[in-house]
C-alpha positions in Angstrom: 118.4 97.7 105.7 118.9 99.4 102.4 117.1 102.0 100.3 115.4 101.9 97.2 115.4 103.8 94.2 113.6 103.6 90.9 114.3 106.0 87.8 111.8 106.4 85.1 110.2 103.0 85.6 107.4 102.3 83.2 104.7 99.7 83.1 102.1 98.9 80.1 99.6 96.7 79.4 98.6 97.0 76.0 98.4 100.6 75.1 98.1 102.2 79.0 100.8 103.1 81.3 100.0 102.0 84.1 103.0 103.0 85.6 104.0 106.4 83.2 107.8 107.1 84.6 108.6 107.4 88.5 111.5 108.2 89.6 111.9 108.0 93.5 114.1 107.2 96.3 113.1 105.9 99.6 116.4 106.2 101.9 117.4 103.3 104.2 114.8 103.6 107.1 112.1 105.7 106.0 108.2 105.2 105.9 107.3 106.3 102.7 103.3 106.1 101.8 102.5 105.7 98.0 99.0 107.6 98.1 96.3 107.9 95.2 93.0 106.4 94.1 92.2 102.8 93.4 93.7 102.3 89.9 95.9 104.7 89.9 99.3 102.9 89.6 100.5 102.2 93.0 100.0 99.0 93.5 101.5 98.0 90.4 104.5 100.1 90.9 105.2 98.1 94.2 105.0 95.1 92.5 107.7 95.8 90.4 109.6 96.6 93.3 109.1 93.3 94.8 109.8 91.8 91.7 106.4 90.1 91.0 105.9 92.6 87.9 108.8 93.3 85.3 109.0 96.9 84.1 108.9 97.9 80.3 111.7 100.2 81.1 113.4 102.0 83.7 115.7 101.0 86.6 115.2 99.7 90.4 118.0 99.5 93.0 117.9 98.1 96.5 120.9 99.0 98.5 123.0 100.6 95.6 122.6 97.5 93.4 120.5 97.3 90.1 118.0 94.6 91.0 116.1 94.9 87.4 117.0 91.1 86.3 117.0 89.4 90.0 114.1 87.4 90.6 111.8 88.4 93.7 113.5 86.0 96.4 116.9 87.1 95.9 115.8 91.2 96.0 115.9 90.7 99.9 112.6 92.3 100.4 109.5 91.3 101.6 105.8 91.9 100.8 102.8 92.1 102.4 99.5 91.6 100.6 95.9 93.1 101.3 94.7 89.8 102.1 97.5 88.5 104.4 97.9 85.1 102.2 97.7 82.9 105.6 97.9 79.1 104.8 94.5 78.1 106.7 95.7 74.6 107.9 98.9 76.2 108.9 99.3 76.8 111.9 100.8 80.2 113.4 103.9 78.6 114.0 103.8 77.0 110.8 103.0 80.5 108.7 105.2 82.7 109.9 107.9 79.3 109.6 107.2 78.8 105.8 109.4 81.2 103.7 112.7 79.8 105.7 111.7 76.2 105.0 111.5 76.8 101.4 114.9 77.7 101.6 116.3 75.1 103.4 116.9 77.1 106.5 117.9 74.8 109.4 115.1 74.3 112.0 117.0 75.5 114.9 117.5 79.0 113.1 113.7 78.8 111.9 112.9 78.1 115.4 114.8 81.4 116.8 113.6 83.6 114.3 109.8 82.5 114.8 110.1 83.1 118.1 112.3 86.5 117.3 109.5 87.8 115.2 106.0 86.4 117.5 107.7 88.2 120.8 108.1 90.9 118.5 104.5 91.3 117.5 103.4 89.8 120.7 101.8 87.3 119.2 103.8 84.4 120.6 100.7 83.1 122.9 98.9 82.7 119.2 101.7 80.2 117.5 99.3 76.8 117.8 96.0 78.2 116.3 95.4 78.6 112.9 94.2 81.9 111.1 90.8 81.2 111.7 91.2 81.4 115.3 92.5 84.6 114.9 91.1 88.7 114.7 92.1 90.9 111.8 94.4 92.1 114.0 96.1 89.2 115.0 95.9 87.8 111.2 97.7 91.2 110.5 100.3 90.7 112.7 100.9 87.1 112.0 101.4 88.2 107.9 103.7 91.1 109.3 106.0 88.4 111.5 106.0 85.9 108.3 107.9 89.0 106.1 110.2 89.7 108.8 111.6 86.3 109.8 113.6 86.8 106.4 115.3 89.8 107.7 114.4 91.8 104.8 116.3 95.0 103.8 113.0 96.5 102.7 109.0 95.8 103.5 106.4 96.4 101.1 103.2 96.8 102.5 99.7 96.6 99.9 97.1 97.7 101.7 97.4 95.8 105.3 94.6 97.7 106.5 91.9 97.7 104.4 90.3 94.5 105.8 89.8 95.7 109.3 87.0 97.8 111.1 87.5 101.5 111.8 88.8 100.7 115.2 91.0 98.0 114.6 92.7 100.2 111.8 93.3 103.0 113.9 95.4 100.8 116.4 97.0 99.0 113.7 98.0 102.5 112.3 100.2 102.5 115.8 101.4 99.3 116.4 103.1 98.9 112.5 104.0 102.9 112.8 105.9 102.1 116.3 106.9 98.6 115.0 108.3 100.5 111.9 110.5 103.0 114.2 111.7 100.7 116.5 113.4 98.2 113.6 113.9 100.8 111.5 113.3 99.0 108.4 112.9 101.0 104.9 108.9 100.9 104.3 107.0 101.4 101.6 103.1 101.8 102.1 100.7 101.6 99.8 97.3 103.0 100.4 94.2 104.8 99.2 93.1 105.9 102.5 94.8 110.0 103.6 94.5 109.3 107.5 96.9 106.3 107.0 99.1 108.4 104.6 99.0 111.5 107.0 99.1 109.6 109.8 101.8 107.1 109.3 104.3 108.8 106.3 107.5 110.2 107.3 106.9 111.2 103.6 103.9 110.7 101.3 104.2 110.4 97.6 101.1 111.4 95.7 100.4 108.9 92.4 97.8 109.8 89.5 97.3 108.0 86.5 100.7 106.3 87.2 102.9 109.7 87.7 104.0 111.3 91.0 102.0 114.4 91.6 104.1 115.3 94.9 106.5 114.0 97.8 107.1 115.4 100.7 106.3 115.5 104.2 102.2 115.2 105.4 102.9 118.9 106.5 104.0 119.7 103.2 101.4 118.1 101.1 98.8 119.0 103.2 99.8 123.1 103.3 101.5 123.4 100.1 99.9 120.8 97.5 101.8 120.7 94.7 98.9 120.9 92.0 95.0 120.5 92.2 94.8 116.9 92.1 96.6 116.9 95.3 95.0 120.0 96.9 91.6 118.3 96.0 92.6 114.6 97.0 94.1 115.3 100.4 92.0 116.4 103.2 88.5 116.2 104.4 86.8 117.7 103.3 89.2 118.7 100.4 90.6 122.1 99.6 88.0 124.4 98.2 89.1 125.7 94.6 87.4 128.4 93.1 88.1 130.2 89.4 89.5 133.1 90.0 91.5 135.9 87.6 92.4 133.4 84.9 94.2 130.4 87.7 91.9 129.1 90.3 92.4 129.6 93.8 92.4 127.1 96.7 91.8 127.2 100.7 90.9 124.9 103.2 87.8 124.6 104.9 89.1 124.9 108.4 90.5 128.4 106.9 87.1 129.6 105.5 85.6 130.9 108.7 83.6 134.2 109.9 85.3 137.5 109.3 85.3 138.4 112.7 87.3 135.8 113.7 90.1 137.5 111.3 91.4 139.9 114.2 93.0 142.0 112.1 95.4 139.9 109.9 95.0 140.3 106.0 92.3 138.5 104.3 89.7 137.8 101.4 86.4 138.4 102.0 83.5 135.9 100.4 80.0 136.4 100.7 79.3 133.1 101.6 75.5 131.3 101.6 75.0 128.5 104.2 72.9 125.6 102.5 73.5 123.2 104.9 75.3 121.8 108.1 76.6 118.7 109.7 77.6 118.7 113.7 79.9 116.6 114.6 80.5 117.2 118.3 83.7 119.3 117.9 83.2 121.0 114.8 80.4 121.8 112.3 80.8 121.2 108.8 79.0 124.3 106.8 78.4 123.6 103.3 77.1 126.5 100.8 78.4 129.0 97.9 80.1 131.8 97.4 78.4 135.1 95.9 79.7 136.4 92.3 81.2 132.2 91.7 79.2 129.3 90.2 76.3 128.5 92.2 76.4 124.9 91.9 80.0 124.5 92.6 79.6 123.4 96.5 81.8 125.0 99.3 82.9 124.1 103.3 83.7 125.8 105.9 84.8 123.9 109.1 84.2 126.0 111.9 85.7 125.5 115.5 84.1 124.8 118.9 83.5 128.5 119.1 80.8 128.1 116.0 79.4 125.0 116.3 76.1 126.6 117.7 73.4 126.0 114.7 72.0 129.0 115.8 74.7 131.2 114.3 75.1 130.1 110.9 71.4 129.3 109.8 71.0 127.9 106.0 69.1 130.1 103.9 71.3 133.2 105.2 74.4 134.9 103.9 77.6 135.4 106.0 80.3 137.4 105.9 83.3 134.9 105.3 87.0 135.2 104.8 90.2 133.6 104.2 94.1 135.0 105.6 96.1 135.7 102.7 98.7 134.0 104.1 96.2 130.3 103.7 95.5 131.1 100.2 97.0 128.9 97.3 97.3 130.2 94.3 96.9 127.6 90.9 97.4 128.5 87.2 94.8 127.2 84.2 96.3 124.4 84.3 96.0 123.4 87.8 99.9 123.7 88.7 100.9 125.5 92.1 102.1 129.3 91.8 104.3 131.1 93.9 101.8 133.5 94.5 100.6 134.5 97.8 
């Protein structure tokens, strides 16, 4: 295992920067999430970490060694792609076998490490079909076993999720999370999707326009975004921002709630105008505006099982609303985070 490390790494094509400088460093072991927008860099930027992309400048080091001329096999990492890349008249056996025979591996050690890797994944029961035999899931797994029978010292991962139905991602989530601890292999995740990121990240990096916007912890982003783009990007529904006194200021929906569920503890009051609501079993989603702010600008409030009753926050009506002080954020004209609480 080994961590990775870029500084300043660039990437253009033709006049954009599709990668505009990151700097970062993934220690040996972590599950770092690259997290932003389609377009917005990531992808790119893990390509060059793989090797399949050549920076326009900046460095890459895997394990302490500047890797910026070594071609993508001898990098010792291995990548996953979106669409798996299964070899359709391959069988199991014969996918997850196929890096090692293109490098002359002797058969006895291919056959050890497939069947290191299938019991691994539990998908040894699977090694005669081919892909199309297979589930997403399974096709997921069988792409995951093929990058790890190289014992790499680092696995990139592009999107492994995207092709599978809401359920199948949310155990897939936990079986590459758990998979991921138990190795302990350095992982780098790239996704566009913030219940992956929050889910799975020991720590979440937060790419725009090819620039880091934040790391840290899913705690940390979440509660304390760095800058609107991140306040406004993570969550769901995203952080409410509001111009306010020259800066804007920011709080989450679950923190906009009745005043009289304040008991006591500092706050902002809002008048706040319920246009319309969604219930969704658990909680209700309230969406409206705020008196003496733009009218059009939409806000939400998502209020516990205590309030879910429709009967108690009617559209049409205006409610007394506040925020703690101690959930408020605080951002200057130019979107940055301030220190003030």
């Amino acid at each position: 295992m080994a961590a990775v490390l870029t500084r300043d790494i660039v990437k253009k094509f033709g006049d954009v920067n599709a990668v505009d400088g990151i700097s970062l460093t993934v220690p040996d072991g972590e599950f770092m999430v690259l997290l932003g927008p389609s377009g917005c860099g990531k992808t790119t930027y893990l390509r060059i970490i793989c090797g399949l992309e050549k920076q326009t400048s900046g460095d890459l080091l895997i394990g302490g060694n500047v890797v910026n001329d070594i071609p993508p096999r001898a990098r010792g990492v291995a990548m996953m792609f979106q669409s798996y890349g299964l070899y359709p008249h391959f069988t199991v056996r014969n996918n997850i076998a196929f890096p090692l025979k293109t490098q002359s591996v002797p058969g006895a050690e291919i056959a050890k490490k497939v069947a290191w890797a299938s019991q691994l994944l539990g998908i040894g029961h699977l090694l005669e079909r081919r892909p199309r035999q297979l589930s997403g899931g399974e096709r997921q797994r069988v792409a995951l076993a093929r990058a790890l029978v190289r014992e790499p010292t680092a696995l990139l991962l592009d999107e492994p999720l995207s092709n599978l139905d809401a359920k199948l991602r949310a155990s897939a989530r936990l079986e590459i999370k758990q998979f991921q601890q138990r190795v302990g292999i350095t992982t780098i995740y790239v996704t566009h999707d913030q219940v992956e990121a929050m889910g799975m990240g020991d720590r979440i990096a937060v790419i725009d326009h090819g620039q880091v916007r934040q790391v840290g912890s899913p705690t940390e982003i979440y509660d304390d975004p760095a800058d609107r783009f991140v306040a406004t990007f993570v969550g769901t529904p995203p952080m409410n921002i509001v111009a306010r006194d020259g800066g804007y200021l920011g709080f989450r929906p679950e923190n906009f709630l009745p005043k009289e569920m304040m008991n006591g503890e500092a706050f902002a009051e809002f008048k706040f105008r319920v246009d319309r609501s969604e219930y969704l079993g658990s909680e209700r989603i309230v969406y409206g505006a705020l008196e003496g702010f733009d009218q059009n600008q939409v806000i939400t409030a998502k209020l516990p099982p205590a309030h879910v009753a429709e009967e108690s926050i009617r559209p049409g009506e205006w409610h007394p609303f506040a925020v703690r002080n101690s959930a408020l954020r605080h951002f200057d004209k130019d979107g940055k985070r301030t220190t003030r609480r």
